[in-house]
DRENTOR-690002 format. One record per residue (C-alpha): residue in one letter; z, y, x. Coordinates in steps of 0.05 Angstrom, whole numbers, padded with zeros to 5 digits, always signed. Layout:
% residues N
AZYX/...
END
This chain:
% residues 375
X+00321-00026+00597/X+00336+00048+00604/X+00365+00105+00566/X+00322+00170+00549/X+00337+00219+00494/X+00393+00169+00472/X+00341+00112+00449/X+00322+00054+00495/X+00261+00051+00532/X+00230-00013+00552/X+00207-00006+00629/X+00135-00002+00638/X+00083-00031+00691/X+00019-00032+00718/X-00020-00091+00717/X-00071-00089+00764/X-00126-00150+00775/X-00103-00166+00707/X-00153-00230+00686/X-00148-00247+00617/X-00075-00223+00621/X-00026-00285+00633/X+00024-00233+00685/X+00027-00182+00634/X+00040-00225+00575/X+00095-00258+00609/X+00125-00199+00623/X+00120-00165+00561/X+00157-00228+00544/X+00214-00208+00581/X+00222-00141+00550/X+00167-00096+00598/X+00124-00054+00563/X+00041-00066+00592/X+00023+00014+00602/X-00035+00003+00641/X-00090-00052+00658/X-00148-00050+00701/X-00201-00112+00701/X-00266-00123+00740/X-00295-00168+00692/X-00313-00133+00632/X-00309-00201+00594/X-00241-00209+00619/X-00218-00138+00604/X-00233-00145+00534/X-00190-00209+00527/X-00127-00168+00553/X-00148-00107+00505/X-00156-00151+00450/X-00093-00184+00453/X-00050-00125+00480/X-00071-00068+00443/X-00027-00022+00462/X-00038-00023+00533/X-00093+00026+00564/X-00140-00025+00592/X-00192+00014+00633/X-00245-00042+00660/X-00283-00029+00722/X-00281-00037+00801/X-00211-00008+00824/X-00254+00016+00887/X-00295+00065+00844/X-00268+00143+00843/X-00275+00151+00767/X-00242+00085+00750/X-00179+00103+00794/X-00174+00175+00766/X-00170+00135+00702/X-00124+00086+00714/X-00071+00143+00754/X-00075+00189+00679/X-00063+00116+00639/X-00002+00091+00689/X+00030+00160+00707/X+00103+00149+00708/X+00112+00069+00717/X+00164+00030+00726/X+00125-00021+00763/X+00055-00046+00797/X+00042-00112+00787/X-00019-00155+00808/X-00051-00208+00851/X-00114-00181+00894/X-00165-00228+00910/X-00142-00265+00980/X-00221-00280+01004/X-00221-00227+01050/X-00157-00238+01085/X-00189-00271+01145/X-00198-00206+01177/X-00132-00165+01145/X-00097-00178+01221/X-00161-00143+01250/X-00142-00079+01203/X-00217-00068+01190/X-00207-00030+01133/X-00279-00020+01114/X-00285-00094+01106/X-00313-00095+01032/X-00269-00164+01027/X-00209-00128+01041/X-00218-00071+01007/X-00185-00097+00943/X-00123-00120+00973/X-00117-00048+01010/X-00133-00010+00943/X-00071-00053+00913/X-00026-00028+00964/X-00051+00048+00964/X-00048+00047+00891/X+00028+00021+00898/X+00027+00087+00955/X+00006+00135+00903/X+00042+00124+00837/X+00115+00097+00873/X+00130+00054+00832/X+00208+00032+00824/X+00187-00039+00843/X+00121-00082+00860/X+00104-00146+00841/X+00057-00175+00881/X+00027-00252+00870/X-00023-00302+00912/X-00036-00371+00919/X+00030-00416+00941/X-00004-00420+01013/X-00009-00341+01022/X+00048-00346+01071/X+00011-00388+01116/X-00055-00361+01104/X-00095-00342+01165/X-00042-00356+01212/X+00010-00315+01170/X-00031-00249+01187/X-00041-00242+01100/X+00030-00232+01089/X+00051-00189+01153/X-00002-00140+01128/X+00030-00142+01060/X+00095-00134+01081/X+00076-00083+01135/X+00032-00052+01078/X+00094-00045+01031/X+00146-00017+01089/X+00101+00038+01106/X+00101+00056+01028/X+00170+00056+01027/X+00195-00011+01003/X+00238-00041+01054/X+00283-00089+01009/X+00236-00143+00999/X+00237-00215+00970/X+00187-00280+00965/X+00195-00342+00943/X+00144-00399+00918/X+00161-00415+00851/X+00125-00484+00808/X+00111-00474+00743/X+00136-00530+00719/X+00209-00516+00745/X+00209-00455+00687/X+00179-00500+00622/X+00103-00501+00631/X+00070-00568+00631/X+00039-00563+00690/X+00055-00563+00766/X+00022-00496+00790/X+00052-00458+00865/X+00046-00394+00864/X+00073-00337+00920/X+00120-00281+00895/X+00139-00225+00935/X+00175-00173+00902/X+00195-00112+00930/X+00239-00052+00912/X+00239+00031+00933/X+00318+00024+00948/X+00359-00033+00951/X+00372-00072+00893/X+00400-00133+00869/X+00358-00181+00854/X+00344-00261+00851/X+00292-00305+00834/X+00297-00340+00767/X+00334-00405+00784/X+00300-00470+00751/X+00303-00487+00676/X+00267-00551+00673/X+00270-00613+00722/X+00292-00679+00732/X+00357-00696+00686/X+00385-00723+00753/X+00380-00652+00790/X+00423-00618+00745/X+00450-00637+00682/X+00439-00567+00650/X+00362-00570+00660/X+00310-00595+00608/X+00264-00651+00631/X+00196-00623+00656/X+00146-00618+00600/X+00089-00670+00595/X+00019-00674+00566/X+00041-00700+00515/X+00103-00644+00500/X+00044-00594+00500/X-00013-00634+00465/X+00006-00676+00415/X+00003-00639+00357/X-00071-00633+00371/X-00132-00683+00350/X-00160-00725+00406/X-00216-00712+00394/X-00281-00745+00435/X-00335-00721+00471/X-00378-00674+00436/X-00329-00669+00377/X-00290-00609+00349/X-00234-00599+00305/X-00205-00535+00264/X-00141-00572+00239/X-00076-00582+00277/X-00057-00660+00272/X+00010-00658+00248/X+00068-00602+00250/X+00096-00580+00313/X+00133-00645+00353/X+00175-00595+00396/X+00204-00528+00421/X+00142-00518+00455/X+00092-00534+00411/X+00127-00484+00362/X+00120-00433+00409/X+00045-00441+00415/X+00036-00436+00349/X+00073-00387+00327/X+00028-00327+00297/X-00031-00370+00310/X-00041-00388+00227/X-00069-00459+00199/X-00132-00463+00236/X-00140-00485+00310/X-00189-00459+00350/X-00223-00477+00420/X-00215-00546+00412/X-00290-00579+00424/X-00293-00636+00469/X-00334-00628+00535/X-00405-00664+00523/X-00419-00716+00568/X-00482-00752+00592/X-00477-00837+00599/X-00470-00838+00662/X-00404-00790+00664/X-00386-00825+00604/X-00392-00893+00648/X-00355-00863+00704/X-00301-00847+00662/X-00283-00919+00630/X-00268-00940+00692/X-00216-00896+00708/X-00145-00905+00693/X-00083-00855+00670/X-00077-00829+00746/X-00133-00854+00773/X-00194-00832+00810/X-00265-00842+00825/X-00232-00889+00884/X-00226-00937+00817/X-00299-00938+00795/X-00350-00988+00822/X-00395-00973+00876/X-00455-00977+00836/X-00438-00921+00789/X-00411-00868+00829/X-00451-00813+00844/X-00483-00788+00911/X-00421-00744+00935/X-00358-00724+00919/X-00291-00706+00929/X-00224-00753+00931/X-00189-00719+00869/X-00256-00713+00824/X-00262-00752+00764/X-00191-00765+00763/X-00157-00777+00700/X-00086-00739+00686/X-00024-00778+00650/X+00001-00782+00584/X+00078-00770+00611/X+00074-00725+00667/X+00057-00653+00671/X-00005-00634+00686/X-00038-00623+00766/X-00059-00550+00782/X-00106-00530+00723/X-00173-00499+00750/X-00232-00461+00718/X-00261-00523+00710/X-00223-00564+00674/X-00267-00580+00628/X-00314-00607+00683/X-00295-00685+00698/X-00336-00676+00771/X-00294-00613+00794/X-00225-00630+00789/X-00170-00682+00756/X-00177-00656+00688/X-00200-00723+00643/X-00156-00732+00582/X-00105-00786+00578/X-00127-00822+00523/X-00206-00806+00516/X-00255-00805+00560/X-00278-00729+00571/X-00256-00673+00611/X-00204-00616+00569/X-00218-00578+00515/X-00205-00499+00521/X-00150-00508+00474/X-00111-00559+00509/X-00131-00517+00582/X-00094-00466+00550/X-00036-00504+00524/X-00021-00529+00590/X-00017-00461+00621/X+00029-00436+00568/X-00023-00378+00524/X-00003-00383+00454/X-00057-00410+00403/X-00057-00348+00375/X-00077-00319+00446/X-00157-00301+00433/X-00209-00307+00481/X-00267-00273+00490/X-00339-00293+00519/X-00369-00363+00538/X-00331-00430+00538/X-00340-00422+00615/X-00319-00349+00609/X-00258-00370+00573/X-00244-00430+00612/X-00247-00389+00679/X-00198-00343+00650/X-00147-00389+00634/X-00151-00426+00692/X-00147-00365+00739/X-00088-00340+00702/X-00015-00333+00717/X+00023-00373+00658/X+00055-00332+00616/X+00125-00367+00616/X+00131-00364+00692/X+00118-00292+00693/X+00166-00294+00638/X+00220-00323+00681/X+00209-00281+00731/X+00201-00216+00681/X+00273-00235+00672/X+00301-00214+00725/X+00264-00166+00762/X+00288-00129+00689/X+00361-00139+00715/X+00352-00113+00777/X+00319-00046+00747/X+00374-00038+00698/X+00429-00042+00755/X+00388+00000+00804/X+00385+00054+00741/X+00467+00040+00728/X+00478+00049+00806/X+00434+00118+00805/X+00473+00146+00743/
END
């Protein structure tokens, strides 16, 4: 937080690549104030402007002139530039072809960063980008960021899980500064008792779920099973009223439905008989999650038994959009916009909000003693 005109200002950021908006509502969390958004996906855009309505979304292609021009008046004077550019187009990054429409993206994150000079960048990937392509990803980030002027620089994997999200999701932080600052990554709230005694347990399925209906395949329900079982589960619903929404059950055909009797908390289509698997597929599909542990990496599909480990403990269908969302930590009063797919490949391309919270945390420290060093 700064000073100006004797009242406290909240500092601001960028968020670029936004998604449905899991970065930025983490970090509005921790006390930043969303200025700016930009969004490809129109469908997507309207999630974040829907549920952050004071930030100037402006949807469209980053690489267009008139989109930019837009997004440089709406972010003029931020605090920070925050985002995750699309890594497909990496391959060639080490080649520096420029032009490569692939790369283009990740380039127009940096120059963006170039123009506006920010205080401090926030930049996010996959938890492989360090090794990606040989490593030649992240030189060209970090050689990206030095030639922009940000020198002091910082990266760490960090797992959901460790910060109170029922799920085990990687993801690759580097954050970077104009001038040297001190700064850490949030240490771990949530583990094994055993690690450290101040930590909370991770958080299971069943921490996140089971104030909801199990509902079957094909069914839907409005009403929340009981009252809230937990810290979490009163976080989710705070603000989110008496009704529950997004939570239909997958339909199934009889032969997914067969598939899935035979497989146990944990298991995989490796536990099905021969006779009823289908023609192809992958080790970790039509795997069934457990009742007690957090939840594997959530994906856009989760809702789709034959595309990922994402069949429900206790019933035999893939997860609803409600309990997708739970697991990644967006509140139930969080609305989506679009399809079930639509809202399903939002969520499960997001950032969860409580990481980004952690992390919100303390890149917020390290402003406010960079601004107490200037003064």
């Amino acid at each position: 937080m700064t000073k100006q005109n004797g009242r406290t200002q909240r500092p601001s950021v960028l968020d670029l690549f936004a998604g449905a908006g899991g970065l930025g509502l983490g970090l509005t969390w921790a006390g930043f104030r969303a200025q700016a958004a930009n969004e490809y996906e129109q469908v997507f855009a309207a999630t974040y402007a829907r549920n952050h309505p004071e930030t100037a979304v402006v949807p469209g292609d980053i690489l267009d002139a008139g989109v930019r021009r837009k997004l440089l008046a709406a972010a003029h004077g931020v605090d920070m530039v925050a985002g995750g550019p699309p890594c497909q187009g990496f391959s060639t990054v080490g080649k520096k072809n420029e032009n490569d429409p692939r790369n283009r993206l990740f380039h127009a994150f940096l120059d963006l960063v170039g123009t506006i000079r920010p205080r401090a960048v926030l930049f996010e990937n996959v938890g492989g980008f360090r090794r990606m392509y040989g490593g030649r990803a992240f030189q060209a980030l970090c050689q990206g960021l030095q030639d922009r002027g940000y020198a002091d620089r910082h990266c760490a994997i960090l797992n959901a899980m460790d910060y109170g999200v029922p799920q085990s999701r990687e993801r690759t932080f580097v954050v970077a500064f104009r001038e040297g600052t001190p700064f850490r990554f949030p240490p771990p709230t949530h583990g094994k008792s055993t690690d450290l005694f101040a930590r909370k347990d991770y958080l299971t399925l069943a921490d996140a779920l089971s104030d909801l209906p199990v509902v079957k395949s094909g069914e839907s329900s409005d009403r929340y099973l009981r009252p809230p079982r937990n810290g979490y589960q009163t976080r989710m619903r705070k603000d989110a009223g008496q009704t529950l929404t997004e939570h239909a059950g997958p339909w199934h055909g009889d032969k997914l439905m067969a598939v899935m009797a035979h497989v146990p908390p944990g298991g995989t289509i490796a536990d099905v008989p021969q006779e009823l698997r289908p023609r192809s597929y992958f080790a970790n599909t039509y795997a069934r999650l457990w009742w007690n542990r957090p939840s594997t990496t959530i994906t856009r599909n989760f809702g789709t038994p034959s595309s990922s480990r994402c069949i429900h403990p206790l019933v035999d269908r893939g997860l609803t959009t409600r309990e997708g969302a739970r697991l990644q930590g967006f509140p139930d009063g969080y609305r989506f916009t679009g399809s079930r797919i639509q809202k399903n490949l939002q969520i499960g391309n997001a950032v969860p909000p409580l990481l980004a919270l952690a992390l919100g945390r303390e890149i917020i420290k390290a402003l406010a003693a960079q601004h107490a060093h200037a003064g």
